[in-house]
C-alpha positions in Angstrom: 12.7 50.8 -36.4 14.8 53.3 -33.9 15.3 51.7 -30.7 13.6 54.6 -28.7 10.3 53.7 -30.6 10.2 50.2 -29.6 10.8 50.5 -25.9 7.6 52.7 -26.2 5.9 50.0 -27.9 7.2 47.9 -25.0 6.2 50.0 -22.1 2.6 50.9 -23.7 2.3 46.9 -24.3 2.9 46.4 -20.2 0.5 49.1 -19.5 -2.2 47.3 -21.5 -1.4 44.2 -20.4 -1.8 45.4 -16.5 -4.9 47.6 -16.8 -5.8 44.5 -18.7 -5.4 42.0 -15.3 -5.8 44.9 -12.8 -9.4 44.4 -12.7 -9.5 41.2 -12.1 -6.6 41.1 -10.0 -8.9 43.7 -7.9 -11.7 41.7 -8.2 -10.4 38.4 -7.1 -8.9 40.2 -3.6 -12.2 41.7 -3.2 -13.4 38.1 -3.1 -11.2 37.4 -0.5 -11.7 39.7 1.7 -15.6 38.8 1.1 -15.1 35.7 2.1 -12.8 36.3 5.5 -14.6 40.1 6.3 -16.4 37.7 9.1 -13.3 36.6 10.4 -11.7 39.6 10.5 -14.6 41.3 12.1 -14.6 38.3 15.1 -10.8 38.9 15.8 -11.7 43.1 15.9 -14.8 42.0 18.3 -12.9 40.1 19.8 -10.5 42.4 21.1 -12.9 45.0 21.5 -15.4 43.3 23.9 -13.9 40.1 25.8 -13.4 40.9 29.2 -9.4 39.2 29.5 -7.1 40.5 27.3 -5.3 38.0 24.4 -2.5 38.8 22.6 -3.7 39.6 18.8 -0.8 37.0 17.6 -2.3 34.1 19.5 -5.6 34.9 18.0 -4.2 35.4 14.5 -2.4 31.7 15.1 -5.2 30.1 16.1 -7.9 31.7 13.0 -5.0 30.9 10.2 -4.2 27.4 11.7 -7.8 26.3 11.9 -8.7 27.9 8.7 -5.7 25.9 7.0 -7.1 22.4 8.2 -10.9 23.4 7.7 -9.9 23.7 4.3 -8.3 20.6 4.1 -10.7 19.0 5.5 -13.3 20.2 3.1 -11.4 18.6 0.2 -12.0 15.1 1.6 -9.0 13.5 1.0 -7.4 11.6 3.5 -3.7 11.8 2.3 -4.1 15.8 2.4 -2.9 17.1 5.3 -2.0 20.7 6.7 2.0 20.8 8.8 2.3 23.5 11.2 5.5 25.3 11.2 6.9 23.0 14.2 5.6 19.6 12.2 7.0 20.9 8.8 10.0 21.4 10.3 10.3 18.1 11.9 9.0 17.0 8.4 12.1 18.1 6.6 14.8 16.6 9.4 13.4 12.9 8.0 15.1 11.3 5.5 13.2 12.0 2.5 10.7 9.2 1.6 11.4 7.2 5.0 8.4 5.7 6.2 8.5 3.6 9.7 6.2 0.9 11.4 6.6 -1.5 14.2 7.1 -4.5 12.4 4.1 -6.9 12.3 1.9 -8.7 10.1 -2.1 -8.2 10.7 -5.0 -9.5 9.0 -8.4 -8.3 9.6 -10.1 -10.1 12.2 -13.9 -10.2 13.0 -12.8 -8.6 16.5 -10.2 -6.1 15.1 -6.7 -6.6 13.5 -4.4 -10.0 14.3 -1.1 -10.0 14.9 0.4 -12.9 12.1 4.0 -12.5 12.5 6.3 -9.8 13.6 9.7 -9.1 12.2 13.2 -9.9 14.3 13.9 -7.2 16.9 10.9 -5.1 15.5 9.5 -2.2 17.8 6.7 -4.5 18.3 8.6 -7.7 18.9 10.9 -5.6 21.4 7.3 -4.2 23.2 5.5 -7.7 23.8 4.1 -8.1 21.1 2.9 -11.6 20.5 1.2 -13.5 17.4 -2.3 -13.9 18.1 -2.5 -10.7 19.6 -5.9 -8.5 18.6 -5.1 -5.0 17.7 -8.4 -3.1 18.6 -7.7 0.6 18.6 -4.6 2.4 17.0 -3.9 5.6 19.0 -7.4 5.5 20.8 -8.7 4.9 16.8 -10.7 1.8 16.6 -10.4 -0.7 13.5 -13.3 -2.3 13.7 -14.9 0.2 10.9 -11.8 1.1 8.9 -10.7 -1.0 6.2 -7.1 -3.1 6.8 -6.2 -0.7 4.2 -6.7 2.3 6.4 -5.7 1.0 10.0 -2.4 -0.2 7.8 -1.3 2.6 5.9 -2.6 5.7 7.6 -2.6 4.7 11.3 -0.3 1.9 11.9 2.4 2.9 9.6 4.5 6.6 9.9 7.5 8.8 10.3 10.2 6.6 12.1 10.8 7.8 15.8 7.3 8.7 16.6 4.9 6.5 18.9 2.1 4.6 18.2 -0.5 3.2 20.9 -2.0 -0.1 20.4 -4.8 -1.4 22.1 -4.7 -5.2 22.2 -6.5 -7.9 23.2 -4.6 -11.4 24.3 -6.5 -14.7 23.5 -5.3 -16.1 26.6 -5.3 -13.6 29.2 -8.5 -14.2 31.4 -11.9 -13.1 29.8 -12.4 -10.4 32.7 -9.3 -9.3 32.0 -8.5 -5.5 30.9 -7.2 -4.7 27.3 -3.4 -4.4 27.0 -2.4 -0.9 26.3 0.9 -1.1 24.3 3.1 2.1 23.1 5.5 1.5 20.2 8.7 3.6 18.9 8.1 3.2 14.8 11.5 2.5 13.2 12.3 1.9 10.0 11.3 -1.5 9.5 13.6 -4.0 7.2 11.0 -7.3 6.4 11.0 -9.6 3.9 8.0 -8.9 1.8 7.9 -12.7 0.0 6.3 -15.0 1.2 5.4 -19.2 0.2 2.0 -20.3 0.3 3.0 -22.6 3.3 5.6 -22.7 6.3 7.3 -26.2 6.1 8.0 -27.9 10.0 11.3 -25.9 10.2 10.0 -22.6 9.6 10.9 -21.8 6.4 8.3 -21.1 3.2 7.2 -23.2 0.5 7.1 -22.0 -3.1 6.4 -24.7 -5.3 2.5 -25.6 -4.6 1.6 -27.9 -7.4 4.8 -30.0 -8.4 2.5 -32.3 -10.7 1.9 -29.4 -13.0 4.9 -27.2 -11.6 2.7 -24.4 -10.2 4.6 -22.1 -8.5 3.1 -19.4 -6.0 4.6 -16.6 -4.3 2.8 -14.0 -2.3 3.9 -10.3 -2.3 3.2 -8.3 1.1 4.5 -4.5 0.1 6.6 -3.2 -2.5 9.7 -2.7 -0.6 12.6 -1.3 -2.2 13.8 -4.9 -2.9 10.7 -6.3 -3.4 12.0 -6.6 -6.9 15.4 -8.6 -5.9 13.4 -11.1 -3.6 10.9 -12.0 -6.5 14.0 -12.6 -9.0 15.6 -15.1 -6.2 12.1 -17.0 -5.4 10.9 -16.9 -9.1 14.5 -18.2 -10.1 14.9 -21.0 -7.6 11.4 -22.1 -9.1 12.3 -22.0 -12.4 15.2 -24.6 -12.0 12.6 -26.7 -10.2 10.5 -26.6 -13.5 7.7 -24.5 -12.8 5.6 -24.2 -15.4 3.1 -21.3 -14.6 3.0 -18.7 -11.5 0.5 -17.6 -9.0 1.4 -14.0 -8.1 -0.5 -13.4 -4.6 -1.4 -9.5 -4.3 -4.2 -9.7 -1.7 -4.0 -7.7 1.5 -1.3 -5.9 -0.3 -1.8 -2.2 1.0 0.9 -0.8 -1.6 4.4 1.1 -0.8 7.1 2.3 -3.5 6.1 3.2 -7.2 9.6 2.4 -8.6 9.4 -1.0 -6.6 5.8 -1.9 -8.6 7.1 -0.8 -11.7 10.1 -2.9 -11.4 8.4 -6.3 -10.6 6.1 -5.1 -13.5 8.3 -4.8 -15.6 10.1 -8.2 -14.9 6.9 -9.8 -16.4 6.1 -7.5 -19.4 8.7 -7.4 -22.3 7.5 -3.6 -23.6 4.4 -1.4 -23.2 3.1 1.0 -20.8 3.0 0.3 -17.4 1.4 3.4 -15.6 1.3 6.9 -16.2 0.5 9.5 -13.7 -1.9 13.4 -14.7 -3.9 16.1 -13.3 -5.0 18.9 -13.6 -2.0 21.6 -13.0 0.7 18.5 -13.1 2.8 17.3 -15.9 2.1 14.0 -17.1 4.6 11.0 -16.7 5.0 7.8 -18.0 6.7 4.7 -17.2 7.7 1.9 -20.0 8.5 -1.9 -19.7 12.2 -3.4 -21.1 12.6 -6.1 -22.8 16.4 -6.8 -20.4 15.8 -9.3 -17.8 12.0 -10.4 -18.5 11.3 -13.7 -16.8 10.6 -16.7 -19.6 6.1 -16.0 -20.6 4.8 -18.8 -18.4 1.1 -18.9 -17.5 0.3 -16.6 -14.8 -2.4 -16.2 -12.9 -2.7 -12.8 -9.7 -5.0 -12.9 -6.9 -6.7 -9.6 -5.7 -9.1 -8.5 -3.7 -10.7 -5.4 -1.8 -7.7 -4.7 0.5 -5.0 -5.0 -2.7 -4.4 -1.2 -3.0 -1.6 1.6 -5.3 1.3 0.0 -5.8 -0.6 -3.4 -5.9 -2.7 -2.3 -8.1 -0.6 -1.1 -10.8 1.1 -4.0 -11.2 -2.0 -6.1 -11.4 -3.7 -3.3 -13.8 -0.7 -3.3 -16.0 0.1 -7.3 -16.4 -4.2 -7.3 -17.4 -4.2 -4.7 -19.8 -0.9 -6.1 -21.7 -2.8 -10.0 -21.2 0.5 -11.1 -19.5 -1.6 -12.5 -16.6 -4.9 -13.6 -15.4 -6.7 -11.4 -12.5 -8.8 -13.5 -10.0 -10.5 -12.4 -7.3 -12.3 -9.5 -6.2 -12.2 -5.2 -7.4 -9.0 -3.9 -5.6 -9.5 -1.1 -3.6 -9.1 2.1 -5.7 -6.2 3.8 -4.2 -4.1 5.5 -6.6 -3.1 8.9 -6.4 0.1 11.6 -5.8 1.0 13.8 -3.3 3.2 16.9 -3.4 3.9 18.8 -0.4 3.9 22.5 -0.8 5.5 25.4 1.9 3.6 28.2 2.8 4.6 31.7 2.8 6.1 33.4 5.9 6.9 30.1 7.1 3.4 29.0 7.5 3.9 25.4 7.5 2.9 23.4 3.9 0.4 21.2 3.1 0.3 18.1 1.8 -2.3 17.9 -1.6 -3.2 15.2 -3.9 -2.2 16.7 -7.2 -2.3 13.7 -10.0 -4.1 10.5 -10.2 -2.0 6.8 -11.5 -3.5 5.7 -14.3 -3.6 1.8 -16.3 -2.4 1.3 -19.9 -5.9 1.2 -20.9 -6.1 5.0 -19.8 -8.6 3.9 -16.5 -7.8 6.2 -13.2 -7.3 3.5 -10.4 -8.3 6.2 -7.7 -12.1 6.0 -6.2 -13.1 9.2 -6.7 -17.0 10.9 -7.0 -16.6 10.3 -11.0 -14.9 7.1 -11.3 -17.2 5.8 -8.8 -20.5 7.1 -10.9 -19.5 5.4 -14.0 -18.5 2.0 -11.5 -14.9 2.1 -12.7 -12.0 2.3 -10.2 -9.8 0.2 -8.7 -8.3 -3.1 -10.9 -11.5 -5.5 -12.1 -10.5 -9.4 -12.1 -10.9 -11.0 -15.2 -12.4 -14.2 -13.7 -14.6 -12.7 -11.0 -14.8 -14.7 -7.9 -16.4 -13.0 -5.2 -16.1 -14.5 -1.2 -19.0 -14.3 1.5 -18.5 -13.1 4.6 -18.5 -17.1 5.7 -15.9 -17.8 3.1 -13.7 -14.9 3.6 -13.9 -16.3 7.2 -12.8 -19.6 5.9 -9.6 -18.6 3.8 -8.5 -16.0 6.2 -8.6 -19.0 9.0 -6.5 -21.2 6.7 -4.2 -18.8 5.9 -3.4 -17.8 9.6 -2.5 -21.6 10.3 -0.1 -22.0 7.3 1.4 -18.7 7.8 1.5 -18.5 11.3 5.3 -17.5 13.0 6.2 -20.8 14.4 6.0 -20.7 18.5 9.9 -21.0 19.5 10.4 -25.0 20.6 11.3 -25.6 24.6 14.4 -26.9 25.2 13.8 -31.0 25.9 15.6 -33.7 28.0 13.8 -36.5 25.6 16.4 -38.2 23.3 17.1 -36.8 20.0 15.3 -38.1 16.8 15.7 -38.8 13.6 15.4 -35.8 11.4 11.9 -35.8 9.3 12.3 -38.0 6.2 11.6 -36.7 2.7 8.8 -38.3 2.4 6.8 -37.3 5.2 7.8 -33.7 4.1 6.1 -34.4 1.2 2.6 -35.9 2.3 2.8 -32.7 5.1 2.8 -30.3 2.1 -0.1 -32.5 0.0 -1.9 -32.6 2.8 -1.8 -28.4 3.8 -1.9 -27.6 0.1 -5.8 -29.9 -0.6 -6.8 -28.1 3.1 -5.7 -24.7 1.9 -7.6 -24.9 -2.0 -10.8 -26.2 -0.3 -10.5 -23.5 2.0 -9.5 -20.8 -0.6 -11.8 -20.5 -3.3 -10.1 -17.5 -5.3 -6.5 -19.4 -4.9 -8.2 -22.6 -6.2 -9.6 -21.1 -9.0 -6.3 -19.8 -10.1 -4.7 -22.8 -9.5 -7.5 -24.4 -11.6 -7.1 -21.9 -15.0 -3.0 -22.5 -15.0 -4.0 -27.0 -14.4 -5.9 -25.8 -17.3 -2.7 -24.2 -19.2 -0.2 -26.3 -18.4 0.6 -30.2 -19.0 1.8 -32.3 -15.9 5.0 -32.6 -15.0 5.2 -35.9 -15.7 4.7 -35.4 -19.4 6.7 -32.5 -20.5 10.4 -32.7 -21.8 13.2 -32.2 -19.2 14.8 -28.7 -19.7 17.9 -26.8 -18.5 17.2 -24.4 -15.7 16.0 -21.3 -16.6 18.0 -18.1 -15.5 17.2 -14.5 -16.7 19.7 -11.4 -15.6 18.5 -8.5 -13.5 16.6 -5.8 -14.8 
C-alpha cells in the first residue's frame, strides 16, 4: 500500500476516533460547569453587589481551597487530606517518610491517655513530662472519645519540627488545681520498640516468663525500621535459654512501617504470601516470605486486640492464615490501607487519597470499610476468642502499668551500702509478678495456657545446643 494512502487512513482513523470522544468530552464539561454554575454565579454576585470591594483572587482562593477540603471531607477518610500550596511545599522539604513524635508511651486511661514511659532526651521528657501524667486533649482535641488508635497516630504523632499541645492532668498536683498546658517540638523519635513482659529491680526487661516450660514473651510496640533487628537479638538470647514456644505481644500496637511488618513476618514464615496491596486504579503488589534466616517452628501464640492496627495487623493476619501461630485476644482494629499523594495543577497544592487497600493471604481486606463492615469481616479475627469487660480490661491495663512502669530515678542515700540482690530473691520477685500478671491478664494467660499445652517442661526435655539463625 503507497505510503500517501495510509497516512489518510491514519488521519481519517484520528478524526473518528475524536468526533468519537468529543461528545462526551463535551458532555462531561457541561457537567462541570452544572455542577459549579452556582459558584460561579456567587463570586459574579459577589462582586457585583457587596458594598467593600475584594480582590477577585482572594475570592477565587478562598472558593477553590474550601471546595478542595469539602471534597475531601465528603469521602470520609481520615488519612485524606487536602495541602495548600504553602503546606505542600513544606511537605516536600521533609525527608521523605519521616514521621516525628515526642517520645512517650500512653495507654488509654478511664480519664484520658497515661503517660507509661518516655524515651531519653525525648521532646516530652525535655518539656516536663512525667510518667503518670494524664493526657486529656491533644491540640485542644479531647481523647476521651477517640480510640488510642486515633489520639496516637493521627494527633499525637507528625511531621518532625512541628508543635503539639498537650493538655495534662498531674495525679499529684492539688485537686483544685488547673490542667497543665504543655507544648512540644515533635522530633524524630529513636525508641526501642521491644519490650519484656516485666521490668526486673534494676530497670531492665524480662523475656523469659515461664522458665518451667521455656515460654518466652516479647512485646512489640511499633514497627520501627529495626523492629526487625531488636526481635532477632531478644528471640535469639531466648533461644539459648531454651525457650520452647513464643508469646508475640501485638496489643496496643498502632502500626508504623510496611517493610518493618513484613520483615518480622517473614522471620516466622519459611514461604507464602504475606500481604498484598489493590484498588481500584492501582497496581497490585505482593510481598513473599524466604526461607533464609527463619527462626527454628516453636509454638507460638500473638495477642491482639481492638487497638492492634496496619502493620500489626498484617503480621498477625499473615502468621494465622499460614497456621504459624495462634491469635488470642480480641478483632484488631481494621486499619489497612495506602496513601498516595497527588500535586495539583497550577501549583494548587496535592492531596493526600487512599488509593489501595492491604489485604491477608486468605484474600480478606484488613480495612473497615462500609462493605467489609456489612459482611462483619475486617480487621484480624483471633482464633481463640477471648473477649475482656470493661472491668477486666481495667484489671490488665492496671497490671501492666505497674510491671512496665519507667522506674522513678533512686535519691542519692547516706545509709551504708548493701549487698547486691541475690539470685534467688530475683527469682521469687519474677514468680511472684509473673502469677499477679496471668490472674490479672486473661488474654496473656490463655496464651500462655495453649503453648503449657504444646510444650513439655523444662525439666523433661533433652538439653540442646543454642539455637542461632542468620539475618534475613
Amino acid at each position: 500500500m503507497p505510503k500517501r494512502n495510509l497516512a489518510w487512513i491514519l488521519v481519517i482513523t484520528m478524526i473518528t476516533l475524536l468526533m468519537w470522544q468529543l461528545p462526551q468530552i463535551i458532555a462531561g464539561r457541561d457537567a462541570v460547569y452544572r455542577a459549579f454554575g452556582p459558584l460561579v454565579d456567587a463570586r459574579a454576585q459577589i462582586r457585583k453587589r457587596y458594598v467593600d470591594e475584594l480582590p477577585d483572587q482572594v475570592l477565587a482562593n478562598a472558593a477553590v481551597d474550601a471546595g478542595i477540603r469539602a471534597m475531601i471531607e465528603k469521602l470520609g477518610d481520615p488519612h485524606a487530606i487536602y495541602l495548600n500550596e504553602s503546606e505542600y511545599s513544606r511537605f516536600k522539604s521533609r525527608t521523605d517518610g519521616l514521621f516525628g513524635g515526642v517520645g512517650v508511651d500512653v495507654w488509654a486511661a478511664d480519664n484520658g491517655l497515661e503517660v507509661l514511659s518516655r524515651a531519653t532526651g525525648s521532646p516530652a521528657a525535655m518539656a516536663g513530662v512525667l510518667p503518670g501524667d494524664i493526657i486529656t486533649h491533644i491540640d485542644g482535641r479531647s481523647v476521651l472519645k477517640m480510640s488510642l488508635v486515633d489520639a496516637v497516630t493521627n494527633l499525637l504523632n507528625g511531621a518532625p519540627e512541628t508543635r503539639v499541645a498537650l493538655t495534662i492532668v498531674r495525679p499529684s498536683d492539688p485537686p483544685q488545681s488547673p490542667p497543665r498546658q504543655i507544648i512540644c517540638e515533635r522530633k524524630e523519635i529513636q525508641i526501642d520498640p521491644v519490650r519484656g513482659w516485666s521490668r526486673s529491680a534494676s530497670g531492665g526487661w524480662r523475656y523469659m516468663l515461664d522458665p518451667v516450660f521455656g515460654i518466652g514473651y516479647v512485646r512489640l510496640t511499633k514497627f520501627t525500621p529495626d523492629a526487625d533487628q531488636r526481635i532477632d537479638t531478644e528471640v535469639e538470647r531466648l533461644l539459648r535459654n531454651n525457650m520452647a514456644g513464643l508469646i508475640l505481644d501485638l496489643r496496643e500496637n498502632t502500626g508504623g512501617l510496611l517493610d518493618s511488618a513484613r520483615e518480622v513476618a517473614d522471620r516466622f514464615l519459611e514461604s507464602g504470601l504475606i500481604v498484598r496491596t489493590a484498588g481500584r486504579r492501582a497496581d497490585e503488589k505482593q510481598w513473599f516470605a524466604m526461607r533464609d534466616g527463619t527462626y527454628p517452628d516453636f509454638p507460638m501464640a500473638i495477642l491482639v486486640n481492638g487497638s492492634t492496627a496496619s502493620a500489626a495487623e498484617i503480621v498477625a493476619g499473615a502468621l494465622r492464615d499460614h497456621h504459624r501461630a495462634e491469635v488470642v485476644g480480641e478483632r484488631t482494629y481494621g486499619k489497612g490501607s495506602v496513601q498516595e499523594v497527588v500535586a495539583l495543577e497550577r501549583n494548587g497544592g496535592a492531596i493526600k487519597l487512599t488509593t489501595a487497600y492491604y489485604y491477608l493471604p486468605c484474600g480478606q481486606c484488613i480495612h473497615r470499610t462500609p462493605k467489609t463492615i456489612e459482611e462483619n469481616n475486617w480487621g484480624v479475627g483471633p482464633t481463640i476468642s477471648v473477649d475482656l469487660t470493661d472491668s477486666q480490661r481495667a484489671k490488665w491495663l492496671a497490671a501492666w502499668r505497674d510491671l512496665g512502669r519507667e522506674p522513678v530515678a533512686s535519691q542519692p542515700s547516706t545509709a551504708p551500702a548493701t549487698a547486691p540482690t541475690s539470685q534467688p530473691s530475683e527469682e521469687r520477685e519474677a514468680e511472684t509478678a509473673e502469677t499477679a500478671l496471668l490472674a490479672a491478664d486473661l488474654q496473656l494467660a490463655r496464651a500462655v495456657e495453649y503453648l503449657r499445652g504444646k510444650i513439655r517442661p523444662a525439666s523433661t526435655q533433652p538439653t540442646s545446643a543454642p539455637a542461632t539463625q542468620p539475618s534475613k
